[in-house]
Residue, then its C-alpha position, 0 to 999 in steps of 0.5 A: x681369725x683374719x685371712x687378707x687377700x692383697x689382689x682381691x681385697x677381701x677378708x675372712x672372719x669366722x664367726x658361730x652364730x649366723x644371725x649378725x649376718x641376718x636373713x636378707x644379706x645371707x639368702x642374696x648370697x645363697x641366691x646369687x649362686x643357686x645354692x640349695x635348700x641346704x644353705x637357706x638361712x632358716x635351715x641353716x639357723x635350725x642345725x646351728x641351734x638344734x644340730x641334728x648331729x649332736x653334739x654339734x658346734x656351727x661356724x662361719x667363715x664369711x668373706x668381705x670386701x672393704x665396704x663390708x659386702x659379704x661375698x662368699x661363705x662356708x658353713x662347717x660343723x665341729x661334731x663328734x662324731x663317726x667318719x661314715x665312709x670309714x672301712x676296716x679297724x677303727x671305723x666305728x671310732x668317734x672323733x672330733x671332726x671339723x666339716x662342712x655341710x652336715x652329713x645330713x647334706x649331700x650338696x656341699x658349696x662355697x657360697x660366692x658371687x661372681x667367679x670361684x677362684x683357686x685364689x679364693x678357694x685357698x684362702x678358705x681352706x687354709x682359713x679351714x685348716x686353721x680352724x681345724x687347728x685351733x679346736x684340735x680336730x682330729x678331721x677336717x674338710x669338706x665332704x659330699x663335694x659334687x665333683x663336676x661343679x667349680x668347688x671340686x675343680x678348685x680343690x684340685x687345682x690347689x693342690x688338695x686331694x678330692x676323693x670319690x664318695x657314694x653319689x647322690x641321685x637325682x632326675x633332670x625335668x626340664x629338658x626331660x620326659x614330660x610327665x611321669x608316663x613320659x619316664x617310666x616309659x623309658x625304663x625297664x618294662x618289668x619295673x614300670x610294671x612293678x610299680x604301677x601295680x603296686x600305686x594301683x593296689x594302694x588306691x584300691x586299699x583305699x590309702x590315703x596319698x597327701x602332700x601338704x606343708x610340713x608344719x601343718x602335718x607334722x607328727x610323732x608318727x612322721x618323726x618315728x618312723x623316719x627314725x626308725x629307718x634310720x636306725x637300721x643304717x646309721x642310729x639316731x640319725x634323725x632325733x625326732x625332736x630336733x627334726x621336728x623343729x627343722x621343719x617347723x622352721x622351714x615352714x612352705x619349704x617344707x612338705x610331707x609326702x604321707x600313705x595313710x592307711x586304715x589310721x596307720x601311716x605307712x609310709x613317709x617323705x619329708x619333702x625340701x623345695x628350693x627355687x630349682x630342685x624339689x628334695x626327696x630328702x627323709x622318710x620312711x616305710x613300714x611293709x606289713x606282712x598282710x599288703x599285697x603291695x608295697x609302701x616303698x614302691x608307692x611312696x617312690x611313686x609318689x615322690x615321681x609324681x611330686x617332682x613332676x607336679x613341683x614346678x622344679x626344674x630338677x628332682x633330688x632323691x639323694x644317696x644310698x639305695x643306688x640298684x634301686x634308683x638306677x632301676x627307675x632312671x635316676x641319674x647318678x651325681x658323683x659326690x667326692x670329699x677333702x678331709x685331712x686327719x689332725 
């Protein structure tokens, strides 16, 4: 499949394996635009060969110029699968969906060089939508779009409707409180109280916090208990062995917040790291009945400290859990999504 632009000269292929694009040329690509860990080439290898939605087929849709550069691409997903922002009758249905990223992203991007144009963004969705045909997909379009970046404005500007989803939440640092202390002096006092009471009973049980390269304490009680948490929103969300084999490749952009406790682990976050974000991305927590604390708010805690100790300019914590979140001074990152049906 081949879309040729006359004023701009380049062309789109597809094609269902990243690798004859190779590591190099495709993490430029990612780089010149900033993108998240969510389009590095060893993420993006690990969900084509072990797609944490399953079944799962990948495809990419890649733009060259004449001299064969690679100046833009669009990794999407033809899942069966259910539409999770689906309401009413038929919601819980499963269908074939062709979409971009996986939902287990909330940063959706056109990866390009240079400017983002309606031109180009067009061409990609009409190449989308033929896709999308040729697999007859009953869903297809790109979900959990970011609505103040480029992408989402040219969307719009072509015509194709955006609609509003759950936002993602995130912390600015750079140009932020310094410090955690810094933050959390900024927030509600009776919250501030609650978890700095909860991080100081933790250290007093003696629970054991480390952030160490994921591979290195990778576990079947990591894995479980990020499934099971899963498991009481969206089912099978997390497969462990297919988890465990994305982390293993991501290697030191990869870390795993863990809360030990007496031999249990009580609480987990699975942590993703780019040039510019650090990724509170999956986890979980048990809540034992005899604690007089809580492992959520001390993960929470700890995550804060994380992101302050990254070196990133910007903390990720993602979507869903929002009083919560919005109660800690999380800010609010509109998501929306453009899917057309059949």
């Amino acid at each position: 499949m081949t879309v040729t632009g006359a004023g701009e000269q380049v062309r789109i292929t597809v094609t269902d394996s990243l690798a004859p694009v190779g590591r190099e040329a495709w993490n430029e690509l990612v780089a010149a635009c900033d993108a998240s860990v969510f389009y590095g080439y060893d993420f993006l290898r690990s969900v084509e060969s072990d797609p944490l939605t399953y079944p799962s087929t990948a495809y990419y849709l890649l733009a060259r110029t004449g001299t064969g550069e690679l100046v833009a691409a669009l990794p999407v997903y033809l899942q069966r699968t259910r539409d999770p922002f689906a309401t009413g009758p038929g919601a819980d249905d499963v269908l074939d969906a062709l979409v971009g990223h996986v939902w287990h992203c909330y940063d959706t991007r056109l990866l390009y060089r240079g400017e983002l144009t309606a031109w180009l963004v067009e061409q990609f969705w009409q190449a989308l939508g033929d896709l999308a045909a040729a697999h007859r997909a009953q869903m297809w379009g790109l979900v959990n779009v970011p609505l103040r970046e480029p992408l989402a404005q040219q969307l719009k500007a072509i015509g194709v409707p955006v609609e509003r989803t759950a936002p993602r939440y995130r912390l600015p640092i750079v140009g932020g409180p310094a410090t955690l202390d810094e933050h959390l002096a900024g927030i509600g006092r009776a919250s501030r109280r609650s978890l700095r009471q909860y991080a100081r009973r933790a250290e007093r049980a003696e629970a054991r916090v480390t952030l160490r390269t994921g591979r290195d304490v990778l576990d079947e009680d990591v894995l479980d208990l990020c499934l099971g948490t899963a498991n009481k929103h969206a089912p099978g969300y997390y497969p462990p062995d297919r988890l465990g084999a994305l982390i293993e490749r991501l290697g030191d952009a990869c870390r795993i917040l863990r809360i030990d406790l007496g031999g249990t682990l009580l609480a987990t976050s699975i942590c993703l790291y780019d040039d510019t974000r650090m990724h509170a991305w999956a986890g979980g927590c048990l809540y034992p009945p005899e604690l007089n604390w809580s492992p959520q708010y001390a993960l929470f805690e700890a995550e804060l400290r994380a992101g302050f100790g990254s070196g990133r300019p910007v903390l990720e914590c993602g979507r869903r859990n929002d009083e919560f979140k919005l109660r800690y001074g999380l800010q609010a990152y509109p998501l929306g999504r453009a899917v057309q049906r059949g």
